[in-house]
GUGU-784451 format. One line per 3 residues: their letters; for each residue x, y, z of N, C-alpha, C. Coordinates in steps of 0.02 Angstrom, whole numbers, padded with zeros to 5 digits. Atoms other than C-alpha are relative to their C-alpha. Layout:
N
A) X Y Z X Y Z X Y Z ~ ...
//
This chain:
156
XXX) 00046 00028 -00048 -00148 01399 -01419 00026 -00070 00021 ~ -00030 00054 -00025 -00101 01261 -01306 -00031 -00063 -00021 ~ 00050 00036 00019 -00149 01080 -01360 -00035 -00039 00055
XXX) 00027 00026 -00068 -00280 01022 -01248 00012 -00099 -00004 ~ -00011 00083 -00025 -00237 00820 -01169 -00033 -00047 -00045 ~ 00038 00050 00012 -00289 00682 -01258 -00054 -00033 00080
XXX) 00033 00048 -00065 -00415 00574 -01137 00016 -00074 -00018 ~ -00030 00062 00017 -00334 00433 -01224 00056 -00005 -00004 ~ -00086 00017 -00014 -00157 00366 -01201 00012 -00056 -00018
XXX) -00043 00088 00028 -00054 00223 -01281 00048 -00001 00042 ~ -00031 00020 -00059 00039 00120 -01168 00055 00038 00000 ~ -00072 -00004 -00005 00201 00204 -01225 -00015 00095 00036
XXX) 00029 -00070 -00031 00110 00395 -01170 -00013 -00009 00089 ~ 00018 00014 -00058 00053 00316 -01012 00064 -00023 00037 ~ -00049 00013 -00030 00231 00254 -00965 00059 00087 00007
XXX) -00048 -00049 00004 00326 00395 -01004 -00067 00069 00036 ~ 00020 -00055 -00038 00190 00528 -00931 -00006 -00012 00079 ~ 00014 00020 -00061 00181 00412 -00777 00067 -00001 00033
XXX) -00033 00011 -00047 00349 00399 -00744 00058 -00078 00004 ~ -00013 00077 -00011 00368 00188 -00763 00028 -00018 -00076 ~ -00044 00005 00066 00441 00093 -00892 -00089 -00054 -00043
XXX) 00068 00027 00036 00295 00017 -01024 00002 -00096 00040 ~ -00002 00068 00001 00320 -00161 -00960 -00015 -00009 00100 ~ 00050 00014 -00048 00263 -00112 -00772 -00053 00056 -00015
XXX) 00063 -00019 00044 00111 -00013 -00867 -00048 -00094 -00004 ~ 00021 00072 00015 00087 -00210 -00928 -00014 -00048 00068 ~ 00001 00023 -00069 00116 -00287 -00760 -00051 00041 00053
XXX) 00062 -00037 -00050 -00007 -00150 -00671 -00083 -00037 -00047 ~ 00063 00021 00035 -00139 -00217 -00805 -00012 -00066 00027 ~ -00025 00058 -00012 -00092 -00399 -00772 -00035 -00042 00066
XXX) -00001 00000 -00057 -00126 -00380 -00604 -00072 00033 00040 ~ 00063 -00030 -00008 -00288 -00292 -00612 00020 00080 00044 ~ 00002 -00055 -00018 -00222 -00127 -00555 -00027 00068 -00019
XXX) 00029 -00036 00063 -00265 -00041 -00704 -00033 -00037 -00057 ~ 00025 00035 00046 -00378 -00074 -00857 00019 00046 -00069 ~ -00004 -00031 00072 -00362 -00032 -01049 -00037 -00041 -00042
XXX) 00034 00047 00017 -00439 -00101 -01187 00043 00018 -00077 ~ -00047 00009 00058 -00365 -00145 -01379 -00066 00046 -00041 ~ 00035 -00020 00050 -00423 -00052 -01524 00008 -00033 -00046
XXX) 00023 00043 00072 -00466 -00138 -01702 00072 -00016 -00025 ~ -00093 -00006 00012 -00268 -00110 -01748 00022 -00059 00058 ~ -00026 00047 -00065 -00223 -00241 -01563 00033 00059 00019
XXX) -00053 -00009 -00028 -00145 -00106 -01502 -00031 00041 00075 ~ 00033 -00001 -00077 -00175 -00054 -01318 -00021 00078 00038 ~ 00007 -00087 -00016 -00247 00124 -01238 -00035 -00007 00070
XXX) 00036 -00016 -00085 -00302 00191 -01075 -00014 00057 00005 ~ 00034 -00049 00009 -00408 00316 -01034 00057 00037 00045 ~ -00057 -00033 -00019 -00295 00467 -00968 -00009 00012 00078
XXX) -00025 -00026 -00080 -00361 00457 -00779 00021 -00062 00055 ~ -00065 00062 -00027 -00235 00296 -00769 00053 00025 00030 ~ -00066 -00055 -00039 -00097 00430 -00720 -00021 -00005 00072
XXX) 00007 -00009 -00071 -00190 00449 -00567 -00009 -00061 00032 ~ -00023 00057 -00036 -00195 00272 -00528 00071 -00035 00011 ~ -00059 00051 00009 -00038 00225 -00562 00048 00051 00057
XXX) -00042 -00059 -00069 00021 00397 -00434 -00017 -00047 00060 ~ 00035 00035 -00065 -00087 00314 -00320 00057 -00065 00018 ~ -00041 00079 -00017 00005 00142 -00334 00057 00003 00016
XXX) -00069 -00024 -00037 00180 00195 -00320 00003 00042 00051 ~ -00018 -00014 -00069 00160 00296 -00179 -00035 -00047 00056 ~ 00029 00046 -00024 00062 00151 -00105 00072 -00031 00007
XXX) -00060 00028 -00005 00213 00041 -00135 00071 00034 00010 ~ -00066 -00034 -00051 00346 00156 -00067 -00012 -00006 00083 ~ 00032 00035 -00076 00237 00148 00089 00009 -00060 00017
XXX) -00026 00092 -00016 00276 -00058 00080 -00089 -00016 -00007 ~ 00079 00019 -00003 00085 -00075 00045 00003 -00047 -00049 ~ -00034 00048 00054 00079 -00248 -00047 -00061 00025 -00061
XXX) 00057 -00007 00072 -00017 -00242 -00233 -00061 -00006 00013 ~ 00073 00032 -00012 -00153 -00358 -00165 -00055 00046 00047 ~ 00053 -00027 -00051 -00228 -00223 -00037 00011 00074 -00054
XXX) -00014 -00047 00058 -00185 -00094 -00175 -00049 00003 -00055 ~ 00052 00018 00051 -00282 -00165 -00297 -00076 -00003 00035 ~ 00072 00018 -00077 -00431 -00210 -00144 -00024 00082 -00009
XXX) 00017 -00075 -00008 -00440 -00003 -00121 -00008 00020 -00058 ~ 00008 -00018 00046 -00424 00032 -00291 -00079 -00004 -00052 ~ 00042 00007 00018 -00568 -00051 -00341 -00060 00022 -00030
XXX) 00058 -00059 00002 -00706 00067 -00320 00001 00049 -00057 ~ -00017 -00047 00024 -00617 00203 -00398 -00005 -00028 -00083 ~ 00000 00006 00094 -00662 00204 -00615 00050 -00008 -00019
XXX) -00088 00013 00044 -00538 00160 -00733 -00026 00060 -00066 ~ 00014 -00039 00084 -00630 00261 -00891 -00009 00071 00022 ~ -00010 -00079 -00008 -00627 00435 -00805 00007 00021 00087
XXX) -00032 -00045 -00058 -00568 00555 -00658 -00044 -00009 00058 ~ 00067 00030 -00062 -00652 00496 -00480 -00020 00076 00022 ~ 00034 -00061 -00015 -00763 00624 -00441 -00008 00003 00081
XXX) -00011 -00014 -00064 -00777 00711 -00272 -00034 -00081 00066 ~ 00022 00083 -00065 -00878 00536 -00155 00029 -00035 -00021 ~ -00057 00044 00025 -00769 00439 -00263 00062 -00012 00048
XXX) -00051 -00016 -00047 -00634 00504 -00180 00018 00003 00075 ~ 00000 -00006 -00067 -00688 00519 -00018 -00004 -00069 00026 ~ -00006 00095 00002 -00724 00345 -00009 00043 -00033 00004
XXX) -00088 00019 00017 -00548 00311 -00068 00022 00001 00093 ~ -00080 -00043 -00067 -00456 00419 00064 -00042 -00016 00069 ~ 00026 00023 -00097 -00590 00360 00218 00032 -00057 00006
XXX) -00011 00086 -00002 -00540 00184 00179 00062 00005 00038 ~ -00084 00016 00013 -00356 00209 00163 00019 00046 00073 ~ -00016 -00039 -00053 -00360 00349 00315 00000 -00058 00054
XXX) -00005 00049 -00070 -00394 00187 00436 00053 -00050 00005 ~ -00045 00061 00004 -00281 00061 00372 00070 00023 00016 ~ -00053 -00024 -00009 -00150 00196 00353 00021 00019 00066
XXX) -00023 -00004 -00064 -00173 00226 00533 00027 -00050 00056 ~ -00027 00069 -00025 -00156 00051 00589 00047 00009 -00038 ~ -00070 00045 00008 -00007 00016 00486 00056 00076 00054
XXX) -00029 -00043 -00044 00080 00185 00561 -00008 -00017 00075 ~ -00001 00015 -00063 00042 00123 00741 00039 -00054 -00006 ~ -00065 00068 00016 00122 -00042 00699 00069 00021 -00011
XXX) -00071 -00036 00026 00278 00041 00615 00038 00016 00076 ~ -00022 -00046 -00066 00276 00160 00772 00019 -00068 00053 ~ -00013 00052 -00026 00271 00005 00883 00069 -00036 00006
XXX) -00042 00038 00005 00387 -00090 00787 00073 00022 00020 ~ -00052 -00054 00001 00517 00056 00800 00015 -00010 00080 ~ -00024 -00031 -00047 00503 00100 00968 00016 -00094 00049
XXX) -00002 00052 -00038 00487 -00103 01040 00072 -00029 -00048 ~ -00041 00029 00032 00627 -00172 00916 00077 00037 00023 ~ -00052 -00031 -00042 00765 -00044 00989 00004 -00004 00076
XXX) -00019 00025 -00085 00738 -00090 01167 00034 -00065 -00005 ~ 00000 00087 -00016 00766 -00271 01123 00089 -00008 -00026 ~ -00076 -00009 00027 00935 -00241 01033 00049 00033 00048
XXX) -00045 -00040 -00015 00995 -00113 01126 00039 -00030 00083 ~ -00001 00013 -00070 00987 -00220 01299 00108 -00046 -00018 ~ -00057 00041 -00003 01129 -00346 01220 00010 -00056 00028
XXX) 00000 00055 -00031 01070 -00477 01287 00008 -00079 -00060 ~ 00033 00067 00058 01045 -00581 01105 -00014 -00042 00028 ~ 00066 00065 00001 00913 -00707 01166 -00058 00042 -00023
XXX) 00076 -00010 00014 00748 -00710 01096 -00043 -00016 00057 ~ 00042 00035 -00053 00694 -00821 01231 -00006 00047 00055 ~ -00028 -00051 -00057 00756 -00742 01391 00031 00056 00004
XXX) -00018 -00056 -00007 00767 -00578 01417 00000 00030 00038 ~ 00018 -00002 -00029 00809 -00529 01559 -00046 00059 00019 ~ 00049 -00089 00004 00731 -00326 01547 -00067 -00008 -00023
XXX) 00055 00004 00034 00601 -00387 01425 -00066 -00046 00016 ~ 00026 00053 -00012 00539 -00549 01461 00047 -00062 00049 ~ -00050 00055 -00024 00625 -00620 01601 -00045 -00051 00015
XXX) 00024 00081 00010 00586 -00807 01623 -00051 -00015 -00072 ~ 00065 00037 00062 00513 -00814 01467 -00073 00006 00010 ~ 00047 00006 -00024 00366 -00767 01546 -00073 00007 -00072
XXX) 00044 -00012 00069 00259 -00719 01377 00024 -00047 -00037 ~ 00014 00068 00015 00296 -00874 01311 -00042 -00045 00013 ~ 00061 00024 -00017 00179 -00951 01407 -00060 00029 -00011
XXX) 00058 -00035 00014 00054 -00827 01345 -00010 -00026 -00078 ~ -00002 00035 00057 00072 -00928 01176 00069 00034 -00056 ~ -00046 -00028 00020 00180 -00895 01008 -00025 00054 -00033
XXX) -00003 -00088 00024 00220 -00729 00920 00028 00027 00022 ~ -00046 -00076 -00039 00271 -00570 00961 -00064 00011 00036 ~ 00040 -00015 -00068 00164 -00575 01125 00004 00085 00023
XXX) 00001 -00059 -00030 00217 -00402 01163 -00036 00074 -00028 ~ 00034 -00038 00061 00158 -00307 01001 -00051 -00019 00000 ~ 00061 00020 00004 00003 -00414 01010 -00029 00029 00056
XXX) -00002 -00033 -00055 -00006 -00362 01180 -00029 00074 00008 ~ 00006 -00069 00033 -00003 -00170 01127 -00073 00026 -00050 ~ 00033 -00002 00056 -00092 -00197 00970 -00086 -00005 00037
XXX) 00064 -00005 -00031 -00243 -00250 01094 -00025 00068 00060 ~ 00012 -00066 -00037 -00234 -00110 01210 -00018 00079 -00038 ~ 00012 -00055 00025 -00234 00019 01075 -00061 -00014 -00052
XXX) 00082 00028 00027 -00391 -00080 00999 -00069 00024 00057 ~ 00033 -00003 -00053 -00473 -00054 01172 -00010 00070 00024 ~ 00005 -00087 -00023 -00431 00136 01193 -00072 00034 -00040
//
């Protein structure tokens, strides 16, 4: 008969079933990403539905999603057992909006950052295809043109 899961894990179970090395296990705690708590012995455990936060977090940060909005979303979600179905939904509504703004940005950045290269003009300032006379300069600083965008697809 198979042995059924602990629901408890020591840091060195939680690194090696997650994937990471025990010392970003320590650094996800550190950081408030994850919680554990010491037993009478000092030695450190986590309940076993840390796996699923810590999936969560690395594919967060492959995305370039920094810790601090990582940890922000995470929040909600329990640390002492498995988020149950509104748990979850909660999660993934949040993260469905932000993830759509940053993908429009990306998309943006992609498709506006290869026009600007590809002209050959190297100025930032003057361009003549892009911005001739500098004219969005006088619209203040930044990337006037992405902001530009970024408001029109706020407005749609």
């Amino acid at each position: 008969m198979p042995k059924k899961p602990a629901a408890v894990l020591t840091v060195g179970e939680v690194a090696r079933r997650s994937g990471i090395a025990v010392s970003t296990v320590h650094f996800y705690e550190a950081r408030g990403l994850i919680e554990g708590w010491r037993t009478e012995g000092n030695q450190r455990r986590y309940h076993r539905a840390v796996l699923r936060r810590i999936a969560i977090i690395r594919i967060a940060q492959r995305a370039g999603i920094p810790l601090a909005r990582i940890r922000e979303a995470l929040a909600d979600l329990p640390h002492d057992h498995v988020p149950n179905a509104r748990d979850w939904q909660k999660f993934t509504d949040e993260w469905r909006a932000m993830l759509d703004d940053r993908i429009t940005r990306l998309l943006q950045l992609r498709d506006q950052i290869a026009s600007c290269i590809g002209c050959g003009c190297l100025s930032l300032e003057d361009c003549p295809l892009r911005n001739p006379d500098d004219r969005l300069g006088e619209k203040g600083p930044g990337p006037r043109r992405l902001e530009l965008a970024e408001n029109h697809h706020e407005g749609t």
